[in-house]
C-alpha positions, -999 to +999 in steps of 0.1 A: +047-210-811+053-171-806+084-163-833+108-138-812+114-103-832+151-113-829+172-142-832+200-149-804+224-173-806+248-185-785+281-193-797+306-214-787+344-227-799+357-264-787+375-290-781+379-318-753+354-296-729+334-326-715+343-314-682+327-283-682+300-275-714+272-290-701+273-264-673+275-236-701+250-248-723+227-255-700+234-216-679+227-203-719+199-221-730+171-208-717+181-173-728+189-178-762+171-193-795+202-216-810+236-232-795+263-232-825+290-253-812+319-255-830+341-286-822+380-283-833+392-317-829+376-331-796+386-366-787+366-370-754+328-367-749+324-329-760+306-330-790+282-359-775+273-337-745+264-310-764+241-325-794+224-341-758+222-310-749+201-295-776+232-274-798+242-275-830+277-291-834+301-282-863+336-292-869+368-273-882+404-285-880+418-262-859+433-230-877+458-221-856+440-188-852+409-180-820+398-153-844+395-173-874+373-202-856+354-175-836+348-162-869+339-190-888+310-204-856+298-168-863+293-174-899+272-209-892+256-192-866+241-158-888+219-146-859+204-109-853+228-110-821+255-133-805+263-142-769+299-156-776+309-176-745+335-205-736+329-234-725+346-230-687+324-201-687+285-197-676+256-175-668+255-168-630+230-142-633+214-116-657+203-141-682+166-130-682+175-095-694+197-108-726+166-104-750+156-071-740+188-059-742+192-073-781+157-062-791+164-023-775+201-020-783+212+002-815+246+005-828+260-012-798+284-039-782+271-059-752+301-066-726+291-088-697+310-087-664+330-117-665+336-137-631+375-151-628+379-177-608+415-178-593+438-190-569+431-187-529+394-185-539+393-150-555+375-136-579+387-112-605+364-090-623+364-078-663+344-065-687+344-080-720+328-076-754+307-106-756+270-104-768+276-088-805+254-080-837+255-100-869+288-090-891+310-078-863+341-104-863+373-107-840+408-106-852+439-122-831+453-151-833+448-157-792+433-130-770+413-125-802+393-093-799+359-080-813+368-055-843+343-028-841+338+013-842+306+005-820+305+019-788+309-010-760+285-010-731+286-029-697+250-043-691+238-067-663+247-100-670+275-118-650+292-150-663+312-172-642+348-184-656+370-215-639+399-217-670+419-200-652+421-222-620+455-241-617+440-277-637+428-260-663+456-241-667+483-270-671+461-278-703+468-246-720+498-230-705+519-239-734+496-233-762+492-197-763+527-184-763+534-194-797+507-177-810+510-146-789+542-143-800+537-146-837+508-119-834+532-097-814+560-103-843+531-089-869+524-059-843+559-053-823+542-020-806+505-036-799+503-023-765+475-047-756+499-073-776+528-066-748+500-070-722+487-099-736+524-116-737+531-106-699+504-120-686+510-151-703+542-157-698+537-145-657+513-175-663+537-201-674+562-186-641+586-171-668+593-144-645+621-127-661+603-122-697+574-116-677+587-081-662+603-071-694+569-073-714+551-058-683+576-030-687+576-027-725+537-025-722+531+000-694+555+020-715+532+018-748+498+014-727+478+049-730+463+063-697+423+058-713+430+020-723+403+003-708+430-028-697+453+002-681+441-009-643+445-047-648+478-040-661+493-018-635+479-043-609+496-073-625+530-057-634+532-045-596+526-082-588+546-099-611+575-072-601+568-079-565+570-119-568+603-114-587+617-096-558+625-067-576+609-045-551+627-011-564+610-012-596+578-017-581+582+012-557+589+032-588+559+017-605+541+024-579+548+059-575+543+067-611+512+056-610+496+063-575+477+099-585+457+075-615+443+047-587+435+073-559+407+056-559+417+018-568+415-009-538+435-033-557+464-006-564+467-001-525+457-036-517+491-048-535+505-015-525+504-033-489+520-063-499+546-044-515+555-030-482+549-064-464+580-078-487+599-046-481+599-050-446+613-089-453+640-077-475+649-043-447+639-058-414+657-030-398+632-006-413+599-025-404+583-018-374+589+021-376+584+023-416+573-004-441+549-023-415+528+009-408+529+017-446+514-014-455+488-012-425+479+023-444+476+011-476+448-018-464+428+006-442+429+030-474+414-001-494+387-004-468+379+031-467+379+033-508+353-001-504+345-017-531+349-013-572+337-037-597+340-015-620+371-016-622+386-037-650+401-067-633+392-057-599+393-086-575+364-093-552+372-084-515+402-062-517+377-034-505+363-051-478+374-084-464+404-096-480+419-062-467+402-065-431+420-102-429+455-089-439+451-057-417+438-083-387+472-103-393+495-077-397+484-059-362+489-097-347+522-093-361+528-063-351+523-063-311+544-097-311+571-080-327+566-050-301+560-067-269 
């Protein structure tokens, strides 16, 4: 048997995933040389799937700490390079490259485009740091990042993700608060901390906390932090939902001249204008209707951008076609 010139592992942390890891294990194993599974207190079929399934299962009591068990499957695993990937999450395509990647990459972080599935059958888009050298760790006790002055580089691999979707969500909704929360108290100006606690607490439909920490954070959030795009998007949302539709105009216009080129800023830009013309019917045919028609025909004409971080599949193209086709309905009934 031909020994590969590197190792590759791929490395996993658990517990009660027997819904979903043998999809993952079997999306990574034909790319990598080892599956380190480490198993936090499973009391389903988790850990049986996986030894089934070829991988090397561990066990840690949980630590109260993503970073610390991250860290700790990195350690068992001690490969030449890491694909570190979750159990709701597979390989869609891309896999085939992983080795050549590892073998020709110096002094670098590998970070996948990651597939989020979400409600209303969208996909959001983000790049994360996820295929990583021996001796590069994470730190965080949730939304644990990669600690590292290596550059990070997007290359061709896509991985799907379904954690997010509304049944996986009522398993975890109340789990990461507490620990957000205790990182924040450690970091009170963590911009990405603030991010971090919006989004989960927008999550759990605590709307009110939800638009102070989105405020707080696009406060603290620098105009180069890769998370900047994903951020604006959700804080106009979450403002939006709220109905506080003053503060999202502001937003908005504070931060129009940085997404000139952003479907998803002018895609929610529309449906900021759609719940303006609600709240000032009086104003909608002959203002806020035809703004939000130009906001979805400048998402169409801007297309498509995956690069953005957390860019969401269609608002380019036809997710902006089908609200532009409603809205005209709308319109000429309202006009006839």
């Amino acid at each position: 048997m031909t020994r590969n010139a590197i190792e590759i592992a791929a490395v996993l942390i658990v517990r009660n995933e027997e819904r979903c890891i043998a999809r993952c294990l079997t999306s990574v194993a034909p790319w990598v040389d080892r599956m380190v599974v480490l198993d936090t207190g499973s009391t389903d079929d988790t850990v049986a799937i996986a030894q089934g399934l070829g991988a090397e299962v561990h066990h840690l009591p949980w630590p109260d700490s993503f970073a610390e068990a991250r860290n700790h499957a990195l350690a068992l695993a001690d490969a030449d390079w890491n694909l570190v990937i979750d159990a709701d999450e597979w390989i869609i395509d891309g896999g085939e490259g992983l080795r050549e990647w590892c073998e020709s990459a110096t002094d670098l972080l590998g970070c996948p485009c990651i597939h989020n599935e979400a409600e209303g059958a969208t996909v959001q888009r983000s790049w994360m740091t996820r295929v990583i050298p021996r001796g590069v760790l994470y730190a965080g006790r949730v939304r644990e990042q990669v600690v590292s002055v290596l550059p990070r580089y997007r290359i061709a691999l896509d991985i799907g993700h379904d954690g997010d979707l509304a049944p996986q969500l009522e398993r975890k909704k109340d789990r990461y608060a507490p620990l957000l929360l205790a990182d924040l108290a450690d970091q009170p100006e963590s911009p990405y901390l603030l991010y971090q606690v919006a989004k989960d607490a927008q999550m759990r439909g605590d709307h009110a906390s939800a638009c102070d920490y989105y405020a707080q954070a696009l406060d603290a959030t620098p105009p180069e932090a890769n998370w900047r795009h994903d951020l604006v998007i959700n804080a106009l949302n979450q403002f939006i939902r709220s109905g506080h539709l003053q503060a999202a105009l502001t937003i908005a216009d504070t931060e129009m001249s940085h997404w000139a080129r952003s479907p998803d800023f002018y895609f929610v830009m529309g449906d900021l204008f759609l719940e303006a013309a609600t709240a000032e019917p009086q104003r909608a045919l002959d203002h806020w209707l035809p703004l939000a028609e130009s906001a979805w025909e400048r998402c169409l004409s801007i297309g498509e951008r995956p690069d953005l971080e957390g860019s969401v599949a269609g608002r380019g193209s036809h997710l902006a076609q089908h609200n532009l086709d409603v809205l005209r309905s709308q319109r000429a009934t309202l006009a006839a």
